[in-house]
C-alpha positions in Angstrom: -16.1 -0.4 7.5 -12.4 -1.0 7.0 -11.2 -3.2 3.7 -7.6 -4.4 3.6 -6.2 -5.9 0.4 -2.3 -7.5 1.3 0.2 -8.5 2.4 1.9 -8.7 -0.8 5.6 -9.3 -0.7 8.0 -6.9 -2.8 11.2 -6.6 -3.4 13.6 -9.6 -3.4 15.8 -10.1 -0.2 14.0 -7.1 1.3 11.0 -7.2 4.0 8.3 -4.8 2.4 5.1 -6.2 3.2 2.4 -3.6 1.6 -1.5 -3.8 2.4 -3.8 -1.4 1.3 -6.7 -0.2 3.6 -9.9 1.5 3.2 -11.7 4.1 5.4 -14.8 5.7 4.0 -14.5 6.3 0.4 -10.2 6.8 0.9 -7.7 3.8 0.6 -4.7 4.2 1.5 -1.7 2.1 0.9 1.3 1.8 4.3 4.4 -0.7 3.8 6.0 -3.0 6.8 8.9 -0.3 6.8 6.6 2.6 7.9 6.3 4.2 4.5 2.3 5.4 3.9 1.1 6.9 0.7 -1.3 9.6 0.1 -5.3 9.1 0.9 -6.8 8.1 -2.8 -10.4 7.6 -3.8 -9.6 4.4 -5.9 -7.8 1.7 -5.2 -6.2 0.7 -7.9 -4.5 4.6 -7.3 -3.1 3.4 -3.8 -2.0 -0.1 -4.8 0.2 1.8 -7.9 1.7 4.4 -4.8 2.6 0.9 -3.0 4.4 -0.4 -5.7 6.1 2.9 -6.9 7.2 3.0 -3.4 8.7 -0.6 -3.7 10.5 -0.1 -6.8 11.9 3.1 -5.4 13.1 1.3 -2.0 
């Protein structure tokens, strides 16, 4: 079973659109630009690579 969390919108005046998405016991977070983190076994692990990656963009 797949679980998305998203699209969360970060970044002011730039289109990064981040979701998070599950696939057995892995999430992994991806942005609209094409950017995907590492495979992590908690969430709350992939949704701090998403916004790392936003604040680094």
């Amino acid at each position: 079973m797949v679980q998305q969390d998203g699209p969360g919108r970060v970044r002011q005046g730039q289109e990064h659109l981040t979701t998070t998405t599950e696939r057995g016991r892995f999430c992994v977070a991806r942005c609209s630009c094409g950017w995907r983190g590492p495979a992590r076994r908690a969430r709350s692990l992939a949704r701090a690579d998403a916004q790392a990656h936003a604040e680094a963009g």
